[in-house]
N, C-alpha and C positions, 0 to 999 in steps of 0.2 A: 099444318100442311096435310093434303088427299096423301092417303100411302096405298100410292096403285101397283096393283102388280104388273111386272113387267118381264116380256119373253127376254128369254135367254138373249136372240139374237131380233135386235130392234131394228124397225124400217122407217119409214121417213114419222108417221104420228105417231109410233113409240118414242124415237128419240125428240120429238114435239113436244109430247106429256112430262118425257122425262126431264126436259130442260126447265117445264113450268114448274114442273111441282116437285121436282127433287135437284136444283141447279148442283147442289155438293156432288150427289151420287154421279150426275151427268158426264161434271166435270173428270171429276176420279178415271171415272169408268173410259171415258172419250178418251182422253190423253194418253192413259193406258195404251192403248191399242199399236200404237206409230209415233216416230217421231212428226211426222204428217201423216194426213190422210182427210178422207171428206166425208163428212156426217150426211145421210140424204136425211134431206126434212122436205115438206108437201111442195113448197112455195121457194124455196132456194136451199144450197148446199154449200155450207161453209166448209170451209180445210181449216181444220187445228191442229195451231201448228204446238210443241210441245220440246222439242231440244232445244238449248240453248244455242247452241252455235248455228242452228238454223232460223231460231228469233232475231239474233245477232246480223242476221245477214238479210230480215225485211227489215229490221229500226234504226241500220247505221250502212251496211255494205252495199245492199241496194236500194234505200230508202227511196232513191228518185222515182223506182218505179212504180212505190205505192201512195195510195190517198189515206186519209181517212174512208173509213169504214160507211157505208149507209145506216147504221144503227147512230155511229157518232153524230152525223149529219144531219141526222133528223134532229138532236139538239138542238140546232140552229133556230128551231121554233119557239125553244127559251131565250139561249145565249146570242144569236142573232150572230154575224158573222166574223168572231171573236178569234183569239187566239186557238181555241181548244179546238173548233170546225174548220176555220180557214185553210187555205194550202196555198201553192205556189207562191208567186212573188209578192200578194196582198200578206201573206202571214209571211213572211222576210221581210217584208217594210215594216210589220206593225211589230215583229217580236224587234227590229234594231229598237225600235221608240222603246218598248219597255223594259229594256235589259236594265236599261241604266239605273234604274229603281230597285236591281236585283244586285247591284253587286257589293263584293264581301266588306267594302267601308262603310256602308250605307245599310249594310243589312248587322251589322257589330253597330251600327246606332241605335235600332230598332230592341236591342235587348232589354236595356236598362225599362220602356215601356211595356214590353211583354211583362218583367218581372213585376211592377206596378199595376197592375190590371189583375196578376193573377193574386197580390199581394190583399188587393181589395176585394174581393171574392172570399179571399179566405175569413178575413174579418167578418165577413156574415153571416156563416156555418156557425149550427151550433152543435154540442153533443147529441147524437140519440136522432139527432134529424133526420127525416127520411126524405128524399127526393129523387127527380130523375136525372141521373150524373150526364146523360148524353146531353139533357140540356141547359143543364150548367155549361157543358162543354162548349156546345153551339154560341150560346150566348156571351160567353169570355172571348174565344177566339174572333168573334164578332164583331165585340169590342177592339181588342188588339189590331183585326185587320183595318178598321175604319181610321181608329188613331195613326197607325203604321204608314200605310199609303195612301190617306186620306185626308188626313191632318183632321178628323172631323168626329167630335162626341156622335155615337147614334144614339137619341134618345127611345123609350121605352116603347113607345108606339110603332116607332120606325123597324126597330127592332122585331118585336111580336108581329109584323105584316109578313116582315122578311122570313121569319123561321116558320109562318105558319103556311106562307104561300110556297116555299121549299119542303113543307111535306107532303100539300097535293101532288106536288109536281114528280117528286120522287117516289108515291104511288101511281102514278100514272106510267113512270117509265118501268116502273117493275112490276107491269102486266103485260106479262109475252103477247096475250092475246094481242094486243097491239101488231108486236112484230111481226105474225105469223098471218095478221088479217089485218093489213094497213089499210084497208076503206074503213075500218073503223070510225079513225079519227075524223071524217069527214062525217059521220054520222051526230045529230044532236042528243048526244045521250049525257045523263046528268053529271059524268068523269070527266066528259068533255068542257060540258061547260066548266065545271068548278076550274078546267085545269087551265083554261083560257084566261079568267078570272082571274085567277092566282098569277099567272107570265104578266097580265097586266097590273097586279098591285106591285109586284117585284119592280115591273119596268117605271112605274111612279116613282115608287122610292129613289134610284137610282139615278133617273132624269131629274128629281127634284136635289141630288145631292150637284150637279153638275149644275144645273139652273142658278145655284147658289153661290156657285165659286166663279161662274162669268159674271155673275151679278158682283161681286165683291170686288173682282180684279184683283184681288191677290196671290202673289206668287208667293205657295206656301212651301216651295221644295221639297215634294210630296209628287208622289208618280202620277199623281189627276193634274198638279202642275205642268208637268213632263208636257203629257200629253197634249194640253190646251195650245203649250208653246210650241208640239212638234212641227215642222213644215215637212213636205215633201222636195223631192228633187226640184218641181214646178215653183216651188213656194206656198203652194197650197195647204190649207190646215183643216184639221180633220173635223168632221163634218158633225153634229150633236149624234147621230145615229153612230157613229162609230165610234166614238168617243161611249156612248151607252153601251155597246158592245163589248169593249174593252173593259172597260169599269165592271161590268157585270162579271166578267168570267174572274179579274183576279177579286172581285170585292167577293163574290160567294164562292167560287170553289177555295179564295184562299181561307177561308174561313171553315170549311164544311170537312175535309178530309184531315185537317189536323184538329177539330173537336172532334172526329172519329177516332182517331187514333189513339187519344187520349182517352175517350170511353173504353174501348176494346182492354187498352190495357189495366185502367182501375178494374173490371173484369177478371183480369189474368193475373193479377196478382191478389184480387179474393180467393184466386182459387189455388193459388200457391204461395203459403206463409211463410217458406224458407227464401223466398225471392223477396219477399218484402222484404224480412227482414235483413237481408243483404241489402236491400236499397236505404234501408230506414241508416244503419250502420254506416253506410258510406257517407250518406248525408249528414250524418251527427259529426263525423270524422272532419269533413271538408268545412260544413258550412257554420256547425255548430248552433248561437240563437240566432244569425244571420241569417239574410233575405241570401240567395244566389245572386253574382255579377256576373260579366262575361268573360272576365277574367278565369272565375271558376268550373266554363264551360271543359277545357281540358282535364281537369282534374274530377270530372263527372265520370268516368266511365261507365261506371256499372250501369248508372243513370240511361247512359245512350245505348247500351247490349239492352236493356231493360226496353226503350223506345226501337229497337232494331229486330227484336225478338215478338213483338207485338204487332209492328207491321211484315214481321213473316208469316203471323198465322191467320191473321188480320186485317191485309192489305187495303185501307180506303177507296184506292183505284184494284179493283180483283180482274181488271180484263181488258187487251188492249184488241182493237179490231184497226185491221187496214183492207184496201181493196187494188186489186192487180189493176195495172192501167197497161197493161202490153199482157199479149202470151209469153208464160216464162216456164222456166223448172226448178223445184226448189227441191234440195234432200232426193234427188229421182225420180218425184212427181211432176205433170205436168198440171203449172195452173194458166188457165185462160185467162184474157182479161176480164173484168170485172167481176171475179172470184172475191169471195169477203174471205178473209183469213182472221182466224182468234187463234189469242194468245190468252193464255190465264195464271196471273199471277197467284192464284188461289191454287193453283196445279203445280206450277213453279216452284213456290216455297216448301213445296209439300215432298218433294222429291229425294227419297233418301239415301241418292247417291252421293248427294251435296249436304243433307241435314239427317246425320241419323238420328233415330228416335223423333220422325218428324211431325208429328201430334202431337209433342211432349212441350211445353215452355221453360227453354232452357238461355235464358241469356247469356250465362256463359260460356255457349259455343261462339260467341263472336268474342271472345279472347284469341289473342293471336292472331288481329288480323284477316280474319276468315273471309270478310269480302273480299280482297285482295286474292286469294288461296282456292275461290271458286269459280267456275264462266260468268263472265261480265253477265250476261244474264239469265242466272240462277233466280237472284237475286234480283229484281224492279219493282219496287214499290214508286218511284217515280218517273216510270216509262224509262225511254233512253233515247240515244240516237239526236238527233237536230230537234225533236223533239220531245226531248229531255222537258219533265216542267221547268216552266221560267220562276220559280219560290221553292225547289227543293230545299236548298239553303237554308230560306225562311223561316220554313218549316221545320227543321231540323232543330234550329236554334229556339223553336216557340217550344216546341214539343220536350226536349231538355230543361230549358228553365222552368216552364211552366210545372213539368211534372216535379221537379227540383222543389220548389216555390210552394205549391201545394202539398207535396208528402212530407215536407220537413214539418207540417203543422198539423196535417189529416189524413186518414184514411177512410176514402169512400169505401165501404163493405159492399160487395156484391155480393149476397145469399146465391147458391146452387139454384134454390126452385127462384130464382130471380131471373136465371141469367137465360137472357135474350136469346131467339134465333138470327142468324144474319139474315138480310134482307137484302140477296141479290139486284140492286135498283143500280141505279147510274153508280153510284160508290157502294160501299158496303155500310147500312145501317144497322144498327140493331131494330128487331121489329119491336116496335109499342114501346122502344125506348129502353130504358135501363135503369133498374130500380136499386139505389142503393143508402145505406144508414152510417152517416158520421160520425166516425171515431176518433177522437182529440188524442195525438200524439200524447 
């Protein structure tokens, strides 16, 4: 990263530069300031918002009066008009259709598969191996979401289109320039194309996995089932475009933010050996030569401080944006309509009037309870509000077994001069991946 200097007191292209090329410092720095307040940048002026009982009060007290964000929206040119972009009463009809595929009997089936997927993974690790652990990551959870909700092997090809066209696309969203000068993307410049390119091998895959399952007719009790069956109030059934909509948002982001989470934290415990060896211990304790059940999800703790402490310092979603649809006042301020408000869960976590020693990776501070013991939102790793994600759950239970599953048998090293910068992009990447060498229990 450019390391620009920067004045004391920034104006609208100071705080522009500073958001491109230092997002950590921006953040810090911005949040600092107010619990609200409005950043001038060239082209628009967001308010970050920064207390919790004032996040609390756009994501759940007054939710109705905000949208998604214009930064989220523009998504829509990947995800098309899915759950994650949609609002009003199209995303209340389309989130009733998918709950059902989210709840907690149905997501307690789903285990026994996570631990089988992660169980065959391990099997092909050898000592001394070096690889990229985030795409190990990608590609497990991949697998799992496909089997999970899909009912459907992804084979190796299908596969490599998917993770390779999600990393143009996740270059492309984590270049401000974009934001800051949206005739860009109307522009034929080579980012462009590649990134058009990439929406459309994604949107292949995806259409050819639906193609497949009308073609078959089988009801596999599986959420792409759900769907095909759902009818509306009229009787009408959802159209192949929305049905590709849908598919897409939970097939890749269910996929994409928990192989984050699980890179971030093989990281965070290379770089803290007394954490590991607290986890290695508990697992020897619990699981012994045993694979993990879900049975033994309760008796994981340390496991889940260990998955809850990694997405505090390493949030997959690092920032939530909404936009005012009426003139309001929040915390004293007044916002207009169509004000964009952020929120940063990278700011959030980092606050230490809720997390002391809050740079330090300590999982132990969630002993006791501690979500419980802080504002509802200190603490978002998976948004809140009516818009809570629809796989929190999911995820929770992948991320436990999985890292469960895997540590009982290896530990990926992340080396110091290895370890990755984040890549403020739509979720939190590491850049260029994350290099690490397998150590056999």
């Amino acid at each position: 990263m450019l390391d620009i200097p920067l004045p004391r007191r920034l104006q609208g292209p100071g705080n522009m530069l500073h958001l491109a090329f230092r997002p950590e410092q921006f953040i810090a720095r911005q949040t600092a300031v107010a619990p609200i307040h409005q950043v001038v940048m060239p082209w628009f002026s967001p308010y970050l918002v920064s207390d919790p009982e004032l996040i609390d009060e756009v994501l759940v007290g007054r939710s109705k009066l905000f949208i998604k964000d214009r930064f989220t929206r523009e998504l829509s040119l990947v995800t098309g008009n899915g759950l994650l972009v949609s609002d009003g009463d199209f995303w209340r009809r389309q989130r009733r259709l998918a709950q059902p595929a989210f709840h907690r009997e149905r997501i307690a089936a789903y285990g026994a598969v996570m631990v089988e997927h992660a169980e065959r993974l391990a099997s092909t690790w050898r000592e001394g191996q070096v690889l990229d652990i985030h795409a190990a990551m990608m590609r497990l959870t991949l697998d799992i979401v496909a089997d999970t909700l899909f009912s459907t092997g992804v084979d190796r090809a299908i596969a490599d289109t998917i993770g390779g066209a999600l990393d143009v696309i996740m270059e492309r969203f984590s270049d401000y320039t974009y934001a800051f000068l949206p005739w860009l993307a109307r522009v034929p410049l080579p980012k462009n194309r590649r990134f058009h390119e990439a929406r459309g091998r994604i949107d292949g895959a995806i259409r050819g996995i639906i193609a497949a399952r009308r073609a078959s007719g089988r009801d596999e009790g599986d959420l792409l089932s759900m769907l095909l069956r759902a009818r509306d109030d009229e009787g009408g059934q959802m159209t192949d475009e929305q049905l590709r909509d849908e598919a897409f948002i939970l097939f890749v982001a269910g996929h994409e933010t928990t192989a984050l989470a699980l890179s971030w934290t093989w990281m965070l415990l290379s770089q803290h050996p007394a954490a590991w060896d607290k986890l290695r211990a508990e697992l020897d304790h619990v699981l012994g030569d045993r694979a993990p059940t879900l049975a033994d999800v309760p008796a994981l703790r340390y496991t889940d401080w260990v998955a809850h402490e990694s997405m505090r310092l390493y949030p997959p979603a690092w920032s939530i944006g909404r936009e005012a649809l009426e003139d309001l006042e929040l915390g004293g301020v007044a916002v207009p309509r169509g004000a964009q408000l952020w929120m940063f869960q990278w700011a959030a976590h980092r606050d230490p009037r809720y997390f002391p020693r809050p740079d330090s990776f300590e999982p132990e501070r969630w002993d006791a309870d501690l979500a419980r013991r802080i504002p509802r939102f200190a603490y978002f790793p998976f948004g809140g509000g009516p818009r809570l994600c629809i796989g929190n759950n999911f995820a929770m239970l992948e991320l436990v077994l999985v890292l469960a599953t895997l540590a009982r048998r290896w530990r990926p090293f992340v080396r110091a001069a290895d370890r990755p910068r984040p890549q403020f992009s739509i979720t939190l990447r590491p850049a260029g991946g994350m290099r690490a060498t397998l150590q056999r229990r």
